[in-house]
C-alpha positions as CSV (number, residue, x, y, z in Angstrom):
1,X,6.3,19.7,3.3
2,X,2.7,17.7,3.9
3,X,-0.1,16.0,2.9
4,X,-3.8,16.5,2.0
5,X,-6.4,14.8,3.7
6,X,-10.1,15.6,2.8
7,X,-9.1,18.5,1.3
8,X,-7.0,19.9,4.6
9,X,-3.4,20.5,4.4
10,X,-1.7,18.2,7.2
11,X,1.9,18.9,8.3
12,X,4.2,17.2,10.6
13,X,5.6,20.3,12.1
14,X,1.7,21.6,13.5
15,X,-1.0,20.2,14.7
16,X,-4.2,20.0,12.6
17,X,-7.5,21.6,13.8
18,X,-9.1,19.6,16.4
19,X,-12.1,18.9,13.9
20,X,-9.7,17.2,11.5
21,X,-7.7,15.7,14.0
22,X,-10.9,13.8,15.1
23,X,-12.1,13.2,11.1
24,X,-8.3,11.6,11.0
25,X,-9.1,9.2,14.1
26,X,-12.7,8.4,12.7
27,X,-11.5,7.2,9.8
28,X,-9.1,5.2,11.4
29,X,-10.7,3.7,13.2
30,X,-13.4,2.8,11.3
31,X,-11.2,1.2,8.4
32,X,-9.3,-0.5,11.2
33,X,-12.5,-2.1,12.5
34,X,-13.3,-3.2,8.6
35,X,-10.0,-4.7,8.5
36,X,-10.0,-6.5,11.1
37,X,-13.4,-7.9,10.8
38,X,-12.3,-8.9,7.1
39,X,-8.9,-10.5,8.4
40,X,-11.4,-12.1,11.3
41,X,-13.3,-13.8,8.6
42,X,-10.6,-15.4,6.7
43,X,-9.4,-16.6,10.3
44,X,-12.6,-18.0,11.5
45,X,-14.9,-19.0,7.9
46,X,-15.4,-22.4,7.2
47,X,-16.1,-22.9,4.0
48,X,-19.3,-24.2,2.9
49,X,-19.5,-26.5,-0.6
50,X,-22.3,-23.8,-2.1
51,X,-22.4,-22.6,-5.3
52,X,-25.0,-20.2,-5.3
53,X,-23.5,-18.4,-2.1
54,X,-22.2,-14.7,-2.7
55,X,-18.6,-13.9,-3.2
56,X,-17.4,-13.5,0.3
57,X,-15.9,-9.9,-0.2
58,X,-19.5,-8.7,-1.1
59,X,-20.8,-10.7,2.3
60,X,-18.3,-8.7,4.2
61,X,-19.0,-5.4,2.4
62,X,-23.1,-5.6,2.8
63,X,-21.9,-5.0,7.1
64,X,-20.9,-1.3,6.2
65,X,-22.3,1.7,4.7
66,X,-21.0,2.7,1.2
67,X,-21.1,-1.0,0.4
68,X,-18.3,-0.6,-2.3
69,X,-15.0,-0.7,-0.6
70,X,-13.1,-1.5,2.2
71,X,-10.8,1.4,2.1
72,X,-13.7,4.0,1.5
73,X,-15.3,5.5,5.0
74,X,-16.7,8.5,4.0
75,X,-17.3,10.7,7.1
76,X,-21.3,11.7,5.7
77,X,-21.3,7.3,6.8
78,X,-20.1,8.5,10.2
79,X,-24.0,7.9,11.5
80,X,-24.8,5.4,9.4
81,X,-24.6,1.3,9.6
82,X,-23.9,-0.1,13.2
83,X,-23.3,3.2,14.7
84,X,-26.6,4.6,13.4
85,X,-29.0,6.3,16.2
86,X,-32.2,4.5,14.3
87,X,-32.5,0.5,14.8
88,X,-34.5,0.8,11.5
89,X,-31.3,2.2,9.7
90,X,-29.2,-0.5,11.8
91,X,-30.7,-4.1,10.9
92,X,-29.6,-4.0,7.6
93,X,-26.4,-4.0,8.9
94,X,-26.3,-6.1,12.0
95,X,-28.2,-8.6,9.9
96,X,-25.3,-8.6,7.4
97,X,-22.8,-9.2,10.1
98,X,-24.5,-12.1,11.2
99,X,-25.0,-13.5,7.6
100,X,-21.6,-13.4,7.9
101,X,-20.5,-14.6,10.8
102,X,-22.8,-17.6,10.6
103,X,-20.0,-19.7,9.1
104,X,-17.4,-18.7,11.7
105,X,-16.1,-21.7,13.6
106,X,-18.2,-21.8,16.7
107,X,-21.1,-19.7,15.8
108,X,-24.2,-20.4,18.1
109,X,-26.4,-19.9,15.5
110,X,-25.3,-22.1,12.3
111,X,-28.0,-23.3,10.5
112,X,-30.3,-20.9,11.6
113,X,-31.8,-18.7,9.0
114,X,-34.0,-15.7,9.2
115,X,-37.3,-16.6,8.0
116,X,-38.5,-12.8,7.7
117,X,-37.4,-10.2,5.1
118,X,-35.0,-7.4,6.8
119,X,-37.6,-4.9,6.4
120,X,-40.0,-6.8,8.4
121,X,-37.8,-7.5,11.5
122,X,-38.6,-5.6,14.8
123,X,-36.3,-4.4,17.5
């Protein structure tokens, strides 16, 4: 009896190749991360009286590659978003977080807003 993960067979009587074993702990980890940024949120938002503000999911989804799901952490993202060697291919990303995390309780930063386009912020 077992399971398929990313098209391995996984078993619970052998251990999987060390190459999958650390695909498994990737992707673990990275949607436990996602999770518990997302359950962070609904901890520490304060909700602003704003109309024309995005639906929070899609706040929290702009912070990581892939962009569509919280569930999807497809390993070509494994260099991409936060974790990406590039600042360039970073700010996106950080500055998403912090778009975010701007109406958490506490936040140094509320009220502050960028006045530059992403593209045109340095390191």
């Amino acid at each position: 009896m077992g399971s398929w993960w990313n098209g391995h067979k996984i078993t619970s009587g052998s251990i999987p190749p060390i190459n999958v074993a650390q695909q498994i702990l990737w992707e673990l980890f990275k949607l436990n991360f996602r999770y518990e940024f997302f359950a962070l949120d609904a901890r520490a938002h304060v909700p602003v009286e704003d109309t024309n503000r995005p639906p929070r999911e899609r706040l929290i989804l702009a912070c990581f590659p892939g962009r569509a799901s919280l569930v999807a952490a497809p390993l070509q993202s494994v260099r991409e978003g936060l974790v990406a060697a590039n600042w360039r291919a970073r700010r996106s990303f950080a500055v998403a977080m912090r778009t975010v995390m701007q109406t958490w309780k506490g936040f140094p930063g509320y009220g502050f807003h960028l006045t530059k386009d992403v593209c045109d912020l340095s390191e």
